[in-house]
C-alpha positions in Angstrom: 92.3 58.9 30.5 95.6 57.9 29.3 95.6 57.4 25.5 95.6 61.7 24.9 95.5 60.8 20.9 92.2 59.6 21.6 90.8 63.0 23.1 89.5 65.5 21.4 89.9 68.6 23.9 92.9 68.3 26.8 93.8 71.0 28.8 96.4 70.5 31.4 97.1 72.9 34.5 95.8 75.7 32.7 96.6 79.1 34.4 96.0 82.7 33.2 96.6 86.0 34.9 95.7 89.6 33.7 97.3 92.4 34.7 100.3 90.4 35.6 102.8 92.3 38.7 99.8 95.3 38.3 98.0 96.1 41.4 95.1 95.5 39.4 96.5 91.8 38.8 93.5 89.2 38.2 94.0 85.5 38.3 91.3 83.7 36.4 92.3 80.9 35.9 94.6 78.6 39.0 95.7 75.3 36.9 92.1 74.3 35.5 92.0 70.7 33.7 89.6 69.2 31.3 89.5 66.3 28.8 86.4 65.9 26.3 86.6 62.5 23.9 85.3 62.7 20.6 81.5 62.1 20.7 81.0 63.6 24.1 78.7 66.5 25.1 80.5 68.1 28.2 78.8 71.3 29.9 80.8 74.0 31.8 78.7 75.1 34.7 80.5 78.6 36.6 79.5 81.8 38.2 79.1 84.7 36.2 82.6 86.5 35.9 84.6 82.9 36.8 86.7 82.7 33.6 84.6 80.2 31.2 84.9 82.3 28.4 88.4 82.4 28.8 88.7 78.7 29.3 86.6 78.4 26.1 89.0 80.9 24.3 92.3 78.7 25.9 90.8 75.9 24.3 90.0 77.2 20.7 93.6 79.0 20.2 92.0 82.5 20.7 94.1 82.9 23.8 96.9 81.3 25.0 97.8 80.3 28.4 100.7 81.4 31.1 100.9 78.0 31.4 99.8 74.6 31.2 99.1 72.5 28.2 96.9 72.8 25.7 96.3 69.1 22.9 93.5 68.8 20.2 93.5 66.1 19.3 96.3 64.9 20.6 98.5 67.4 19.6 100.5 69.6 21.9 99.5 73.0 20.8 102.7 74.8 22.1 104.8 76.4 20.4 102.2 77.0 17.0 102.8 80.8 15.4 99.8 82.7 14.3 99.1 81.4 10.9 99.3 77.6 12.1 97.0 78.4 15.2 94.7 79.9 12.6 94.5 76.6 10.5 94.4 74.4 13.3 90.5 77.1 14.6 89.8 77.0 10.9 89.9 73.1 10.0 89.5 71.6 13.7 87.2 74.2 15.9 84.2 75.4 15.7 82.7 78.6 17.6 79.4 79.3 18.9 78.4 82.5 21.3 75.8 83.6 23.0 74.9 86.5 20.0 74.5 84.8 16.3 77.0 86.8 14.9 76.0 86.3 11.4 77.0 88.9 8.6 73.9 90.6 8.1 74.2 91.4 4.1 74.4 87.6 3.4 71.6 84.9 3.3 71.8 82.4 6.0 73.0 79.6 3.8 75.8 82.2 2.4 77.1 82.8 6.3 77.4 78.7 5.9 79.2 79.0 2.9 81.8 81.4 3.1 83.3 79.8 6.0 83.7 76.5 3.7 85.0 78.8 0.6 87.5 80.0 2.9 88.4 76.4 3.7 89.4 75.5 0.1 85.8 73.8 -0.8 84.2 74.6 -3.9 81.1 76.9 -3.8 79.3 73.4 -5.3 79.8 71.7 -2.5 80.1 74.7 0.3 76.3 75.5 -0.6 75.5 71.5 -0.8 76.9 71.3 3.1 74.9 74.4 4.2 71.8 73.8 2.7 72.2 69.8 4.5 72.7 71.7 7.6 70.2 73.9 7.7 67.7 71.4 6.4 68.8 69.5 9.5 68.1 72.4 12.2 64.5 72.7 10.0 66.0 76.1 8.4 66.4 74.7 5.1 62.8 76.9 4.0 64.5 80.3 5.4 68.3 79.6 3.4 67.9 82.6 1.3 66.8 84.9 4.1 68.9 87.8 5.5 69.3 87.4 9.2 67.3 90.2 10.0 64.7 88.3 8.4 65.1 85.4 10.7 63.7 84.9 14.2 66.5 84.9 17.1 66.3 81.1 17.4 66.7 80.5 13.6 69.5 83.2 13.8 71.2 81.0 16.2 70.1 78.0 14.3 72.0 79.0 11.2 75.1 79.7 14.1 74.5 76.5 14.6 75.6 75.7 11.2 78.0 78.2 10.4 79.9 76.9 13.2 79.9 73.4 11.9 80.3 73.7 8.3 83.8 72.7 7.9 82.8 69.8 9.7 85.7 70.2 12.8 85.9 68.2 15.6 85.6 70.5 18.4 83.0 72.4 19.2 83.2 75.5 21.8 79.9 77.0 22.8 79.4 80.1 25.4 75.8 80.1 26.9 74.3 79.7 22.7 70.9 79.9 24.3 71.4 82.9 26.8 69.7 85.3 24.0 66.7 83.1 23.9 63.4 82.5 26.0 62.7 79.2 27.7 60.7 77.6 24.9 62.6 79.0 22.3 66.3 77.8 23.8 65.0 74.5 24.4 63.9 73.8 20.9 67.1 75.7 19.6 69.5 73.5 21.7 67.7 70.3 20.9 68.8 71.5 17.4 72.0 71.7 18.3 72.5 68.2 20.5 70.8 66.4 17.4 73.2 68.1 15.1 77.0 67.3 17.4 74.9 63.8 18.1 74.8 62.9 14.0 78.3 64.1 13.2 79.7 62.8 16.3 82.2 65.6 17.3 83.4 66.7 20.6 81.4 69.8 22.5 82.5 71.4 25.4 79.2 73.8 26.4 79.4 76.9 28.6 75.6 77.4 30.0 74.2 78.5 33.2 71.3 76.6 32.8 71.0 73.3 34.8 67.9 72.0 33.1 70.2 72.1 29.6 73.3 70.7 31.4 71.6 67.9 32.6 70.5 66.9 29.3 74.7 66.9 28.0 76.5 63.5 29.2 78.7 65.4 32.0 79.1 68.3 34.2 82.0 70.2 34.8 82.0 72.8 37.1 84.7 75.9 37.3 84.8 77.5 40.4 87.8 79.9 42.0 89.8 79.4 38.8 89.7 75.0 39.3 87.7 73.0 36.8 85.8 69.8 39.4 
């Protein structure tokens, strides 16, 4: 693709080493590349231990590079310091793992809020977003429920919508149904496709399991460091 404003995600000859000049040197990552447009569900298919989660954490600013080039949207990310890498994952990115996460002394719709509060929105309409979201994943009846009131797919449900509720345009995901049983991830990450699929923002989704990856509109699979 040639127009890179119009992309959402573009990483370009990305390469990462650990341990660099050690003898316990480990190269992950040998000049991967990926594009993902806006409104496209891409699933990264790799090997346990192949360096997905450090792709995923290249791409949302919570790693950088030893080289290659990371844009969001269009923008060469290069070069940002700390506090401008943090407003870019704040407004732009949104993260969801395979473990909820959730702070456990807040109600689900307040893990939705405080995100949004953090973001410069008023509490008004912070707790008017959440409560849309989790009305949309079929939480909304649980909102003032701790999570350890919650069942583990409505805990990563209300993920679901912490991750989105500054309303970015990326979304990074690392196997967000690995926690879950078979009938309980597939109605979970139905949840999840109908929720990027009404807002229309670009997910890039780490999973081992083919049955879910088919259902996303492409495969990508990295392998020895290579994204094919």
């Amino acid at each position: 693709m040639n127009n890179a404003a119009a992309l959402a995600l573009e990483l370009t000859g990305i390469e990462k080493v650990y341990n660099r000049g050690k003898p316990s040197e480990v190269t992950v990552l040998r000049g991967a590349s990926i594009a993902v447009k806006p409104g496209e569900v891409v699933a990264l298919v790799a090997p346990s231990g192949a360096g997905k989660s450090t792709l995923l954490h290249i791409a949302g600013l919570l790693d950088t590079p030893d080289a290659g080039t990371v844009r969001l949207n269009g923008r060469d990310m290069a070069g940002l310091n700390d506090a401008a890498r943090t407003e870019v994952r704040r407004a732009d990115v949104g993260f969801i793992y395979q473990f909820h996460h959730l702070l456990p002394e807040f109600s689900a719709l307040e893990n939705i809020v405080i995100p949004q509060l953090a973001n410069g929105v008023s509490e008004a309409q912070a707790r008017a977003r959440a409560m849309d979201l989790l009305t949309r994943v079929g939480v909304g009846p649980r909102a003032d429920h701790r999570p350890a009131a919650l069942s583990g797919g409505e805990q990563q449900r209300v993920a679901f919508c912490r991750a989105m509720a500054n309303a970015p345009r990326l979304l990074l995901a690392d196997e967000p149904t690995g926690n879950l049983d078979p009938a309980t991830s597939d109605k979970v990450f139905a949840a999840l496709m109908d929720l990027v699929r009404v807002t229309g923002l670009a997910a890039l989704i780490a999973t081992h399991n083919m049955d879910l990856a088919a259902r996303m509109d492409r495969i990508v699979r990295l392998d020895q460091g290579r994204v094919a």
